[in-house]
PAFIDO-624391 format. One record per residue (C-alpha): y, z, x; residue in one letter. Coordinates in nm, 4 decimals. Each point is the difference from the previous one (the first is absolute). Last residue first. Layout:
% PAFIDO-624391
> y;z;x;type
> Y;Z;X;A
...
***
This chain:
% PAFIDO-624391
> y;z;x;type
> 10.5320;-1.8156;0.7411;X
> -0.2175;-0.3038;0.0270;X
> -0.1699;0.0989;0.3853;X
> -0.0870;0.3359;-0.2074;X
> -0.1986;-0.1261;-0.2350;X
> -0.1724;-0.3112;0.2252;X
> -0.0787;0.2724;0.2248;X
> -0.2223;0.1618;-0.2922;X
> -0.1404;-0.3404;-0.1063;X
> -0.0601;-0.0489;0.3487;X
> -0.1563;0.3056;0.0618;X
> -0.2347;-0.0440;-0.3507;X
> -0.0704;-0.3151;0.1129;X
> -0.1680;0.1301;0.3528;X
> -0.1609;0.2256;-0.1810;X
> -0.1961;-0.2005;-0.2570;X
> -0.0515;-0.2741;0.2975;X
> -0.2021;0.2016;0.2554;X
> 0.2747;0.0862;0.2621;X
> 0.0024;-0.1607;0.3693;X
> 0.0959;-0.3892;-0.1537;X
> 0.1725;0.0724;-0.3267;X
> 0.2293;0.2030;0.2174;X
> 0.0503;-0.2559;0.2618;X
> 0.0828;-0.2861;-0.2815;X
> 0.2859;0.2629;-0.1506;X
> 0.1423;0.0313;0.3362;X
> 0.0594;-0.3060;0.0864;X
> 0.1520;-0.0350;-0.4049;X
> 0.2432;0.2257;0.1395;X
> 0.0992;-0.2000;0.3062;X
> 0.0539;-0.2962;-0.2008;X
> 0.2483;0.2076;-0.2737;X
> 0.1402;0.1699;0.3195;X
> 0.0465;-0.4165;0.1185;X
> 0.1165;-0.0992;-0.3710;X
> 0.2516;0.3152;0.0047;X
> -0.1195;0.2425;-0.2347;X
> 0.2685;0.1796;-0.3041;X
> -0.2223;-0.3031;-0.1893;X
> -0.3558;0.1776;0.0205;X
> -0.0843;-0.2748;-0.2830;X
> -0.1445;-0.2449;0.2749;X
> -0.2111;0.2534;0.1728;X
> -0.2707;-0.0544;-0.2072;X
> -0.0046;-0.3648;0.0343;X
> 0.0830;-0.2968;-0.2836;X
> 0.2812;0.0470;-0.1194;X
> 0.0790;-0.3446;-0.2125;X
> -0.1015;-0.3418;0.0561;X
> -0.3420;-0.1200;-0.1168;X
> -0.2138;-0.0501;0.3346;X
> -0.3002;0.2082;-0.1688;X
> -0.0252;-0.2076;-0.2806;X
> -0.1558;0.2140;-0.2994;X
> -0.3997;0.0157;-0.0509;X
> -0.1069;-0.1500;-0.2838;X
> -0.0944;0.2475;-0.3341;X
> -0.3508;-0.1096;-0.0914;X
> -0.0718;-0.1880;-0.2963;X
> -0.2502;0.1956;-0.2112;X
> -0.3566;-0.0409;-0.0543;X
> -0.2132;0.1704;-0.2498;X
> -0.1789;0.3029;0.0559;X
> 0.3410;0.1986;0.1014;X
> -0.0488;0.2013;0.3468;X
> 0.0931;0.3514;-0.0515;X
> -0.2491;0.1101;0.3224;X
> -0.1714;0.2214;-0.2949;X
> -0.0445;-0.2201;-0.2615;X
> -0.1317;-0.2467;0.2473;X
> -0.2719;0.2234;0.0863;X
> -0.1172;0.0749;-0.3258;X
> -0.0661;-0.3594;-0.0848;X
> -0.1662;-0.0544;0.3307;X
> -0.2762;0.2605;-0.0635;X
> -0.0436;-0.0924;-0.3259;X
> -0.0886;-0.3482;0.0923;X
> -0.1655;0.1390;0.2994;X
> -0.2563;0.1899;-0.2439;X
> -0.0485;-0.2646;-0.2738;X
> -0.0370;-0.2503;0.2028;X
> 0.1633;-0.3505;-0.2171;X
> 0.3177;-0.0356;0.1675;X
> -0.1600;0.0434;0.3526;X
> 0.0265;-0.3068;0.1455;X
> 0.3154;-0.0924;-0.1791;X
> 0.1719;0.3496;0.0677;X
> -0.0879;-0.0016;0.3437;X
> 0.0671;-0.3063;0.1185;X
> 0.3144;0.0438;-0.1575;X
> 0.0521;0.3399;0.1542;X
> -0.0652;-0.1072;0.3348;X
> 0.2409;-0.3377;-0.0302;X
> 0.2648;0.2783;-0.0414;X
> -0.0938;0.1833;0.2862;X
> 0.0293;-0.3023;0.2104;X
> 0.3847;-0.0660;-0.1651;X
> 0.0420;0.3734;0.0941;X
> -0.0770;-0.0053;0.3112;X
> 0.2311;-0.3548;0.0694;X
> 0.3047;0.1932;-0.2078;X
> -0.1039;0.3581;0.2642;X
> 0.0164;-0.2347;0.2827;X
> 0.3614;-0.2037;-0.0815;X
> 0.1098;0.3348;-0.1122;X
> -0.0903;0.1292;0.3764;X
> 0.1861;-0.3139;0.1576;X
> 0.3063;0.0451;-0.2123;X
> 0.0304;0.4088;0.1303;X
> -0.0531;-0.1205;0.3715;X
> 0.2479;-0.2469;-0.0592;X
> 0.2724;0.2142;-0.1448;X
> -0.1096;0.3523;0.2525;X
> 0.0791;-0.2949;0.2701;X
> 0.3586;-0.1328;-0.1814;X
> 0.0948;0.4026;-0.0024;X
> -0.0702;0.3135;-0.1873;X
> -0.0624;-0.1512;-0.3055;X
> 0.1201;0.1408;-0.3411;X
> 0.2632;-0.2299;-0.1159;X
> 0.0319;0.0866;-0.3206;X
> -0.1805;-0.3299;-0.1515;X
> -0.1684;-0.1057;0.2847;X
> -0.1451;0.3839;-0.0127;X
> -0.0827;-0.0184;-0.3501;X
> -0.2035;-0.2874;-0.0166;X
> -0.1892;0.1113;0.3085;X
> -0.0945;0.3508;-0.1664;X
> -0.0876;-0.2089;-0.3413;X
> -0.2051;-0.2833;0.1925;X
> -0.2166;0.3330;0.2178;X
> -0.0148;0.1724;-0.3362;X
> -0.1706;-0.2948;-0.1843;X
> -0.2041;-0.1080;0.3130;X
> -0.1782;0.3290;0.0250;X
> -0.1003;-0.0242;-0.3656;X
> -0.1061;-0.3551;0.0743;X
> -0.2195;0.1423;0.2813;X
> -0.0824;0.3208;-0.2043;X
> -0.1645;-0.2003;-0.2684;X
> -0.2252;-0.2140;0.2608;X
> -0.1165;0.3233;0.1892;X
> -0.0986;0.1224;-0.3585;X
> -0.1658;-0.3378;-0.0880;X
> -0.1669;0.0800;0.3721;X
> -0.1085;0.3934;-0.0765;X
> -0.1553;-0.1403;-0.3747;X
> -0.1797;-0.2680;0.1567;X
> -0.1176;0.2934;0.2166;X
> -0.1150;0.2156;-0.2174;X
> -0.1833;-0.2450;-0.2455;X
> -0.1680;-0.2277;0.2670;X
> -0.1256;0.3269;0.1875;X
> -0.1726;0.1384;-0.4022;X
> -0.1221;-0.3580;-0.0230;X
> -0.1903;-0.0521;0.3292;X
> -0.1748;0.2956;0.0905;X
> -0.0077;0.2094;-0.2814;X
> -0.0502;-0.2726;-0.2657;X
> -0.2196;-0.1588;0.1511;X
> -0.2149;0.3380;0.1214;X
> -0.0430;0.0811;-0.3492;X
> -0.3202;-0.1995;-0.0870;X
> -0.1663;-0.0207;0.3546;X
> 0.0627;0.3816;0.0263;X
> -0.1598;0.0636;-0.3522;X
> -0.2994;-0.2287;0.1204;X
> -0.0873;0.1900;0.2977;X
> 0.0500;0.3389;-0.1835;X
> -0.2814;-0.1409;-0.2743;X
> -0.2451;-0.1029;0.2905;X
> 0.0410;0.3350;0.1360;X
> 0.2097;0.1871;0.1932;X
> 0.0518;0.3266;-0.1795;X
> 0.3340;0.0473;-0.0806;X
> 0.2855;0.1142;0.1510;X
> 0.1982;0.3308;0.0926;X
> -0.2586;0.2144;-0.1998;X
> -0.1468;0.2048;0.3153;X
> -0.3526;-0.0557;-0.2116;X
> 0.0588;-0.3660;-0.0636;X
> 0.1756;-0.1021;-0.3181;X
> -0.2227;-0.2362;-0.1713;X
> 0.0802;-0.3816;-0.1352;X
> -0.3583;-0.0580;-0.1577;X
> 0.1630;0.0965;-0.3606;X
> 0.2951;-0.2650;0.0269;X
> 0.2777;0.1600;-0.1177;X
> 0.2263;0.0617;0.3047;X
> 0.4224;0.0464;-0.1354;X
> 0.2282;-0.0980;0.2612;X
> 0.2908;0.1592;0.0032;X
> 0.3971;-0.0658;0.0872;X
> 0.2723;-0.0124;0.1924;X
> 0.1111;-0.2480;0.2553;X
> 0.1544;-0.0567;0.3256;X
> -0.2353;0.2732;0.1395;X
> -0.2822;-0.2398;0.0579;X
> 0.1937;-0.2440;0.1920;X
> 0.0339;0.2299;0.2825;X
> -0.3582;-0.1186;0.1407;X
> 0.0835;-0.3739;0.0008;X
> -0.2349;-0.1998;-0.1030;X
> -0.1527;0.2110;-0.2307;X
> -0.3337;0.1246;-0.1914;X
> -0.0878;0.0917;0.3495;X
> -0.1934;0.3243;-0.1075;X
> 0.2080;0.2690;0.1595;X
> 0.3093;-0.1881;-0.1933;X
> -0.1930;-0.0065;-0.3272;X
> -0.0629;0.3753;0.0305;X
> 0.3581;0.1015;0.0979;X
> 0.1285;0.1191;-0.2496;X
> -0.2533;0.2561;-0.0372;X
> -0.3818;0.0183;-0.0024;X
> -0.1540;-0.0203;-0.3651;X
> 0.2033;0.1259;-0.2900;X
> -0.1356;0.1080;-0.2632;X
> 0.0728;-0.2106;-0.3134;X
> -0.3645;-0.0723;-0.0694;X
> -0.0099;-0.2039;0.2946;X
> 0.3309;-0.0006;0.2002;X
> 0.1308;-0.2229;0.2857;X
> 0.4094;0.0561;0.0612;X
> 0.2437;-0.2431;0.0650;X
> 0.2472;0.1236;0.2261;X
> 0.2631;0.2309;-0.1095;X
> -0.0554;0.3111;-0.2108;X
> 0.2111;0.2441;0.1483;X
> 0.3003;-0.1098;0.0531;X
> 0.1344;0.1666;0.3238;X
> -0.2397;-0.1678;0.1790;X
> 0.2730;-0.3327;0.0014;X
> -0.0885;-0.3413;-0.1618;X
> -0.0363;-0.2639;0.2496;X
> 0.3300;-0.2018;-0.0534;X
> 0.1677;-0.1827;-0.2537;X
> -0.2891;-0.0836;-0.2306;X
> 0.2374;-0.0676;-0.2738;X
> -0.2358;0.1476;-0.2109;X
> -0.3016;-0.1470;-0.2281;X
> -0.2436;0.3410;-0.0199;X
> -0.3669;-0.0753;0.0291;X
> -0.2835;0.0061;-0.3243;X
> -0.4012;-0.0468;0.1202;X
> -0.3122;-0.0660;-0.1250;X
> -0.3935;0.0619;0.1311;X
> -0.3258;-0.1429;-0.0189;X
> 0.0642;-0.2356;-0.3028;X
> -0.3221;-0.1855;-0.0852;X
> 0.0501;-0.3595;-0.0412;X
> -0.3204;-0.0899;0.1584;X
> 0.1489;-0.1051;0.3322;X
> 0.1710;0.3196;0.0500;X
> 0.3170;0.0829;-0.2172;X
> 0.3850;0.2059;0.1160;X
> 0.2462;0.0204;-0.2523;X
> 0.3736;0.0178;0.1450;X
> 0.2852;0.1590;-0.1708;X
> 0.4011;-0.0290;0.1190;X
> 0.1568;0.3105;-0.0661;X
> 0.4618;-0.0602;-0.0938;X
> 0.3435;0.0935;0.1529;X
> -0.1467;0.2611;0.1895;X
> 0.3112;0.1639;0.2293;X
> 0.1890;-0.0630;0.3096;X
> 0.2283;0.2056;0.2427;X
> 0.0093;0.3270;-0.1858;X
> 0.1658;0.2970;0.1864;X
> -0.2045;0.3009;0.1473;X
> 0.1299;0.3043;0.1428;X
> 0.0523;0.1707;0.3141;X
> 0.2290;-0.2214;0.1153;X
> -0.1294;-0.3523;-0.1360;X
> -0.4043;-0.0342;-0.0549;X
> -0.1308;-0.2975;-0.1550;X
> -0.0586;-0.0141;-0.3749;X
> -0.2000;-0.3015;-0.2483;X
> 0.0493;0.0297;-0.3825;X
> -0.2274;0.0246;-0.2745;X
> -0.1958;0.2669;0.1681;X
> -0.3376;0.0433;0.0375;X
> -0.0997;0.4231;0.0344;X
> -0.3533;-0.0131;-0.1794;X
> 0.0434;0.2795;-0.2014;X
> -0.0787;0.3857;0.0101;X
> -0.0240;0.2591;-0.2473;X
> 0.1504;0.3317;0.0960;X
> -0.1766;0.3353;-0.0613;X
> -0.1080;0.0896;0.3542;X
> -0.0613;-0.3468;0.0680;X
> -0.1370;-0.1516;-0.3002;X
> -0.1966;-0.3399;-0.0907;X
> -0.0203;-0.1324;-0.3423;X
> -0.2165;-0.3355;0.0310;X
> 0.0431;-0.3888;0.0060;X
> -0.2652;-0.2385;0.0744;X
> 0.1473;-0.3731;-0.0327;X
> -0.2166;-0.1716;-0.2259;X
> -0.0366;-0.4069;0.0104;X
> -0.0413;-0.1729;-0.3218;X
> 0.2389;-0.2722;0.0987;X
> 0.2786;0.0444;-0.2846;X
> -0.0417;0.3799;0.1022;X
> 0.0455;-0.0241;0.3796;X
> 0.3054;-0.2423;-0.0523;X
> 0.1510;0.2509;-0.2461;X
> -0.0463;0.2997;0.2350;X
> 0.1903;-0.2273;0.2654;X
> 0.2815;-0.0624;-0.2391;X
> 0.0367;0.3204;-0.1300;X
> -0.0192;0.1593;0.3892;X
> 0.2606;-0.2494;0.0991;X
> 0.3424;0.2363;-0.0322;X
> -0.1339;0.3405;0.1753;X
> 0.1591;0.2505;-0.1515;X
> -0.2571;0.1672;-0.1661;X
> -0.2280;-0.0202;0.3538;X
> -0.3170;-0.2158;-0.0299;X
> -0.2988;0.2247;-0.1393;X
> -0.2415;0.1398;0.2147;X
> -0.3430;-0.0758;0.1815;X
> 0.0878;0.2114;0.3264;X
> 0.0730;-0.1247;0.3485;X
> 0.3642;-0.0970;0.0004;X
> 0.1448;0.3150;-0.2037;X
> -0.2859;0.1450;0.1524;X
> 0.1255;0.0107;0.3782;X
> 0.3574;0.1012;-0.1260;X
> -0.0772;0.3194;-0.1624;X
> -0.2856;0.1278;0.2021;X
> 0.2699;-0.0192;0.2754;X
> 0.2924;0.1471;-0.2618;X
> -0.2992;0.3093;-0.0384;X
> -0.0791;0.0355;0.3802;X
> -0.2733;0.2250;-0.0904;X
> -0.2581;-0.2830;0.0867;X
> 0.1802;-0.0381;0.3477;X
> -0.1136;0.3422;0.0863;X
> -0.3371;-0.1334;0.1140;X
> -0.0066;0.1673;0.3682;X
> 0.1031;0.3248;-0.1726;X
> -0.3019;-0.0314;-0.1797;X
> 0.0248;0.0326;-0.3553;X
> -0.1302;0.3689;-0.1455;X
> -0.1537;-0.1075;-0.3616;X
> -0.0007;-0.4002;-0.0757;X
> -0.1444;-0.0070;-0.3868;X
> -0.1422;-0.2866;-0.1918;X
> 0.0430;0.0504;-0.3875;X
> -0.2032;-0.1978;-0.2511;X
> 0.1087;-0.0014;-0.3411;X
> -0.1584;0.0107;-0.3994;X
> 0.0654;0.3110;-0.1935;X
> -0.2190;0.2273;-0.2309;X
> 0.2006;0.3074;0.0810;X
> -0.1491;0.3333;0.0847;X
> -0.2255;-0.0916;0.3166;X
> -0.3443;0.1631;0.0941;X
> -0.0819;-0.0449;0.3373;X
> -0.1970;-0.2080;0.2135;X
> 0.0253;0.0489;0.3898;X
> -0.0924;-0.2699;0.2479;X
> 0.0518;0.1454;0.4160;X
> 0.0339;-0.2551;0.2722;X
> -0.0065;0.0713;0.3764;X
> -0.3676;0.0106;0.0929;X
> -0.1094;-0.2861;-0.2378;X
> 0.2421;-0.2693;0.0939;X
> -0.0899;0.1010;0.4124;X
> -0.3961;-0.0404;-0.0923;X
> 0.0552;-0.3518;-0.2056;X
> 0.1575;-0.1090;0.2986;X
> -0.2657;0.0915;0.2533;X
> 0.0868;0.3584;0.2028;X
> 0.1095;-0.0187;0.4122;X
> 0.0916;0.3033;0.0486;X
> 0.0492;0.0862;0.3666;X
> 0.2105;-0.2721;0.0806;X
> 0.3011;0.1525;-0.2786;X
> 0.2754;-0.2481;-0.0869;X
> -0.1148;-0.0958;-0.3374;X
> -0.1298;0.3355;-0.0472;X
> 0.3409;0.1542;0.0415;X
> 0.1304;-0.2944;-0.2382;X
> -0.2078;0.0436;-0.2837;X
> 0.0653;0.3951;0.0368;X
> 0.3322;-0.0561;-0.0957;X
> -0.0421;-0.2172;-0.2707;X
> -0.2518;0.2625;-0.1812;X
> -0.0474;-0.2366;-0.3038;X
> 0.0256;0.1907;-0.3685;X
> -0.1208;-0.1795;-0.2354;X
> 0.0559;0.1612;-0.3878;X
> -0.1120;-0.1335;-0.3601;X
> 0.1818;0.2112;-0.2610;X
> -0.1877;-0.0036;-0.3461;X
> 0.1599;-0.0500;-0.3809;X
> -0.1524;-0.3352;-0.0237;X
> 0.0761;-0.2534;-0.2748;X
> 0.1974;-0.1783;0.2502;X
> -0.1018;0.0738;0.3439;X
> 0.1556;0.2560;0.2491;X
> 0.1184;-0.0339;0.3661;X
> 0.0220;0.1705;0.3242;X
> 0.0639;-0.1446;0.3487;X
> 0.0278;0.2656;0.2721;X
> 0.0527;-0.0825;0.3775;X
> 0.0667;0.2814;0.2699;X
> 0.1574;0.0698;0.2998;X
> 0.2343;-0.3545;-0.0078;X
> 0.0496;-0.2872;0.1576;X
> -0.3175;-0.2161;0.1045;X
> -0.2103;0.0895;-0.2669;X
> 0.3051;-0.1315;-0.2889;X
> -0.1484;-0.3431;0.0466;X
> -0.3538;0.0797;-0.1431;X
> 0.0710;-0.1369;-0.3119;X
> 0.0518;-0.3661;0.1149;X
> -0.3626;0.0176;0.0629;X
> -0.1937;-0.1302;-0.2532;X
> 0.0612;-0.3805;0.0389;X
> 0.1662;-0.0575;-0.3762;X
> 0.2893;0.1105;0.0147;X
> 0.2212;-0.2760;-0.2522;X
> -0.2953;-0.0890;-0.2631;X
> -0.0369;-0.3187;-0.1548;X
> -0.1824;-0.2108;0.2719;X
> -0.1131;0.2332;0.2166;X
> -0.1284;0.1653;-0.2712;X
> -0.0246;0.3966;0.0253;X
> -0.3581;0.1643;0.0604;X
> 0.1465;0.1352;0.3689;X
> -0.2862;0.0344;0.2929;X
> 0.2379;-0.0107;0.2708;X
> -0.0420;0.4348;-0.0199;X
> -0.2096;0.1313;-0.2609;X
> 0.0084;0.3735;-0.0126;X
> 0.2691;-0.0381;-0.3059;X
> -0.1451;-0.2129;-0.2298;X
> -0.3276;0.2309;0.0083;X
> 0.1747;0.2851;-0.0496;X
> 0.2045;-0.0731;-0.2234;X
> -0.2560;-0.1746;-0.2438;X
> -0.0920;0.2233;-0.2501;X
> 0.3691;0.1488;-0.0020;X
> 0.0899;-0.3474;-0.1309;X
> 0.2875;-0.0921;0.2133;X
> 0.3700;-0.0341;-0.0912;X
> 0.0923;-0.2708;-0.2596;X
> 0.3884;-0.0453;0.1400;X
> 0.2715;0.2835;-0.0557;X
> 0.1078;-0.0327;0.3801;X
> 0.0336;0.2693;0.2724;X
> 0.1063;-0.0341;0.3101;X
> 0.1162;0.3500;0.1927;X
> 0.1389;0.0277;0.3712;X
> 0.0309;0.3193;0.1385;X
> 0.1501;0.1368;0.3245;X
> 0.1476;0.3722;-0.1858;X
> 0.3316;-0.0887;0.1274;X
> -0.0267;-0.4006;-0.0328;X
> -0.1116;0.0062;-0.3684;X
> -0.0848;-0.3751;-0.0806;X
> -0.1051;-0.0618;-0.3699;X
> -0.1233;-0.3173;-0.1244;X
> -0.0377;-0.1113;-0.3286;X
> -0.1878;-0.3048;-0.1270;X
> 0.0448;-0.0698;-0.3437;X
> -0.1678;-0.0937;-0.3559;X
> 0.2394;0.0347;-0.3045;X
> 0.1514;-0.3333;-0.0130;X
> -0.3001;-0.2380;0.0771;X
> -0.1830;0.2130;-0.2708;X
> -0.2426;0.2433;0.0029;X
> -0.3264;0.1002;-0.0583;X
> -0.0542;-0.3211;-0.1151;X
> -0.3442;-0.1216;0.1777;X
> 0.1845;-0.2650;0.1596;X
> 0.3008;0.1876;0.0624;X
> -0.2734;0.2790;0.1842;X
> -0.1248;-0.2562;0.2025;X
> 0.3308;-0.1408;0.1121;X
> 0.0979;0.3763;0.0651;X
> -0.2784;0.0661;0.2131;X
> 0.0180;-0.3275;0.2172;X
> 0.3982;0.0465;0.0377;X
> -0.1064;0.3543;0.1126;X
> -0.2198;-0.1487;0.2415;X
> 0.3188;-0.2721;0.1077;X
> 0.2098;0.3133;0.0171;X
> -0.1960;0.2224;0.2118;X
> -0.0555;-0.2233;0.2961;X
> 0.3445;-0.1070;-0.0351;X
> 0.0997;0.3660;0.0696;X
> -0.2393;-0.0336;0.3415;X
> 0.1896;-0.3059;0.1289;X
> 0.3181;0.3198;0.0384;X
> -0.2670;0.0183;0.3247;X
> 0.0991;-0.3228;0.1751;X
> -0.2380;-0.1081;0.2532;X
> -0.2398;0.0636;-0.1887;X
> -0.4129;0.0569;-0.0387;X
> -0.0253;0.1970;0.3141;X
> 0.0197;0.3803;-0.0846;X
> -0.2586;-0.1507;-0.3500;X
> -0.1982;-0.2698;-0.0313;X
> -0.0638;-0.0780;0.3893;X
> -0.0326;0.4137;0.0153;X
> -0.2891;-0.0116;-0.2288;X
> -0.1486;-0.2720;0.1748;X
> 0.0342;0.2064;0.3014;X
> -0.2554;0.2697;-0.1725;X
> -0.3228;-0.2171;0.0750;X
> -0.1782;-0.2536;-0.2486;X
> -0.3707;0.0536;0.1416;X
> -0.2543;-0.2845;-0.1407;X
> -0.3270;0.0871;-0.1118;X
***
C-alpha cells in the first residue's frame, strides 16, 4: 500500500499561497457553493443569503460565516476528514478540490468550522490543532502518514443546538503574528473588492448595460452579499478614470461606453465572453484606480490579477494590457482554475480559449490604443497650429518681435507648425474614412474632437497677416522716450535674455523692463 507522507499536508496548507488574504477567497467561493445549494432548495432567497466576515484584530480572530445548507450532522465527519477528495462538481460548483479549507493551517493556533443543517437542531464542530500541524510539519523525529497527522490534531464534537438554522462558520483563533495581514481590515477590504463574486459598484454607470448583455445572452453573472465587519462590498469600477495630482486624484478620462465580445469554439459553443471600457485611451491607466486591466474571472471570482493576460502573452506590447478595463467572463466547463488559481488548467480547452482571444488582445486592443494616441497627436498638431497663427497674428499686428531675426525665426516656426498641421490634417481624414464604420475608434475619434474644439465640418481658416505690412513692427518700437540706437541696444538685450533664460522667464523680464523702459 502506498505511503502519502505529512509534506503533502504542508503542500496544501503553510505552502499553498503566496498571498495569504487568498485564504478569504477560499471561504467565499465554498460559501458561494452552500448558499447556491441552499437557493436551490429555497431556504432562502438571493436577497436574504450572505457571507459575513468578521476580523477582530485585538483578540486575532477572523470569523466567516454564511447562512448556506450547512452539513448533515450524519455526514460531518466524513465530509470533513476528506482532504482533495471534495463531492462538489467541477463543473457547477466553485471549491470543488477539497482543500481550499485547509488554508487557515498555516496562520493561526487553531481552526474551527461549525455548522448546522436545516431541519436539524444539532451543532457539528472541527476543531484542527493548526499549531501543532506545523510543529509536526517541521519535526524529523516524527515522521506520521497524512491521514495520521489529520487524526492527531482534530477533535469532532456534536452538540445539541437551540435554533433550527442553516450556516457554516469557519473560525481563525490566535493568528500568527507572521499572518497579520489577514487583520489588516482596509487590506481584506481592497483584495476582495477585486477577488470576490460581487455586485458592480452603485455608482458605477455601465453595470445596467453589462447586466443586460449577460441576460439577453443567457449568461449568469454570480453575485452574492459579502461583509467586512458589517459593510457590503462592491466591485470598485468607476465611471470615470483618476491619476494622482497633489495628494489627491483628478479625472483625466472617463467610460464613455462597454464594448461586448462573445467568444465560440468550432461548434458554436461559447467558452467565455467579455465587456471592455471605450475611453480615450490616453495613457496606461494609473494603480491608483483600482480595477484596471482586464481581468479573467470564472464564476465571477477573479483569477490572477491584472496582469494575467500580460503574464500569458495575450499582448504585443506588455503595457497594453492596462490601457483598458474590463472582464472576461470563462464559461466553458473544461476551462479550470488551477490549484494556485492565477490561470487555468492547460488543457485542450485553455489552448483553444487563448487561440480565440489572443486576436483581439494582440492585435486589436494595440490597433485601438494607439490609433487613438496618433488621431490625438494629429488633434494637438492643428491645435498647436491655431495658437502658434493667433500668437504670430498678434505680434505683426502690435509689433511684438524683438528684432528682424526673432521676425524670421518666428515666420519660419509658423511655416512648420502650418506644414504639421496640414499632415495632421490628412491623419484625421484617413482616419475618419477608414474608420467611419468601427464602432470603437469611431467613438473614440468623435470624443476626441470635442475635446481639442475642432468643428466636424470644415471651416475656412483665418490666413496669416503680411508680415512686411507697415506699421510698428518690433518691441522696442513703442519705447518712444528711446533713441533708435538705445531702442537697438535694448532689443540686444532682449535677444540675450531669451537666449540664457528658459522662455516663460525671459518674457516675463522683458515684459517687466518693457514697463518701466515706457514710463
Amino acid at each position: 500500500m502506498a505511503f502519502i507522507g505529512k509534506n503533502v499536508i504542508e503542500n496544501l496548507t503553510t505552502a499553498m499561497y503566496e498571498d495569504l488574504r487568498i485564504i478569504y477567497r477560499e471561504y467565499i467561493q465554498n460559501s458561494a457553493d452552500s448558499i447556491d445549494k441552499a437557493i436551490m432548495q429555497k431556504l432562502v432567497t438571493p436577497a436574504e443569503a450572505r457571507i459575513d466576515i468578521e476580523i477582530n484584530s485585538k483578540a486575532k480572530t477572523v470569523v466567516v460565516v454564511d447562512n448556506g445548507i450547512g452539513i448533515k450532522s450524519s455526514d460531518f465527519e466524513r465530509i470533513m476528514s476528506s482532504i482533495a477528495d471534495s463531492e462538489k462538481d467541477r463543473a457547477e460548483d466553485k471549491g470543488f478540490r477539497g482543500i481550499g479549507r485547509l488554508g487557515g493551517i498555516s496562520s493561526c493556533e487553531k481552526l474551527r468550522f461549525s455548522c448546522s443543517a436545516p431541519g436539524e437542531a444539532i451543532l457539528s464542530v472541527c476543531t484542527w490543532d493548526a499549531k501543532t500541524v506545523r510543529e509536526i510539519l517541521v519535526d524529523k523525529t516524527r515522521n506520521p502518514s497524512a491521514a495520521e497527522l489529520v487524526d492527531i490534531v482534530t477533535i469532532y464534537e456534536t452538540k445539541s443546538y437551540a435554533a433550527e438554522e442553516h450556516f457554516f462558520k469557519v473560525e481563525m483563533l490566535g493568528v500568527e503574528s507572521t499572518s497579520l495581514e489577514l487583520l489588516d481590515e482596509q487590506s481584506v477590504k481592497d483584495y476582495l473588492r477585486s477577488v470576490a463574486p460581487i455586485p458592480y459598484a452603485v455608482g458605477f454607470m455601465w453595470k445596467a448595460k453589462i447586466s443586460e448583455f449577460a441576460n439577453d445572452h443567457g449568461f449568469r453573472i454570480d453575485e452574492y452579499q459579502v461583509f467586512v465587519n458589517g459593510d457590503r462590498l462592491f466591485k470598485p469600477y468607476t465611471t470615470n478614470l483618476y491619476e494622482p495630482k497633489n495628494n489627491s486624484k483628478v479625472t483625466y478620462d472617463s467610460l464613455i461606453d462597454v464594448k461586448f465580445e462573445v467568444f465560440t469554439n468550432n461548434s458554436d459553443q461559447v467558452i467565455a465572453w467579455m465587456w471592455y471600457g471605450i475611453s480615450k485611451f490616453e495613457k496606461q491607466i494609473p494603480s491608483i484606480n483600482p480595477m484596471r486591466g482586464i481581468r479573467l474571472r470564472k464564476s465571477n471570482i477573479q483569477i490572477g490579477n491584472e496582469n494575467t493576460f500580460a503574464s500569458h502573452d495575450f499582448y504585443d506590447e506588455t503595457r497594453g494590457g492596462l490601457y483598458f478595463v474590463g472582464e472576461v467572463f470563462a464559461i466553458d466547463k473544461d476551462l479550470i482554475p488551477n490549484g494556485r488559481r492565477d490561470y487555468f488548467n492547460l488543457n485542450d480547452n485553455c489552448r483553444e480559449f487563448e487561440r480565440l482571444l489572443r486576436p483581439l488582445f494582440f492585435d486589436r486592443f494595440k490597433k485601438i490604443y494607439h490609433y487613438a494616441n496618433d488621431y490625438k497627436k494629429a488633434l494637438q498638431r492643428q491645435v498647436d497650429f491655431v495658437e502658434a497663427r493667433k500668437e504670430f497674428n498678434s505680434k505683426v499686428e502690435t509689433g511684438g518681435f524683438l528684432d528682424a531675426e526673432d521676425k524670421q525665426k518666428a515666420e519660419e516656426a509658423i511655416k512648420d507648425k502650418m506644414k504639421a498641421a496640414e499632415a495632421a490634417k490628412k491623419v484625421i481624414e484617413t482616419r475618419d474614412s477608414k474608420e467611419k464604420t468601427d464602432d470603437v475608434l469611431s467613438r473614440v475619434y468623435s470624443t476626441l474632437r470635442k475635446d481639442y474644439k475642432l468643428p466636424e465640418s470644415k471651416k475656412k481658416e483665418e490666413p496669416l497677416p503680411d508680415p512686411e505690412q507697415k506699421g510698428k513692427q518690433y518691441i522696442t518700437q513703442s519705447l518712444s522716450k528711446l533713441s533708435k540706437k538705445d531702442q537697438k541696444l535694448v532689443s540686444r538685450i532682449y535677444s540675450i535674455l531669451r537666449a540664457i533664460l528658459p522662455r516663460d522667464t525671459a518674457d516675463m523680464v522683458i515684459t517687466k523692463m518693457q514697463e518701466e523702459l515706457s514710463k
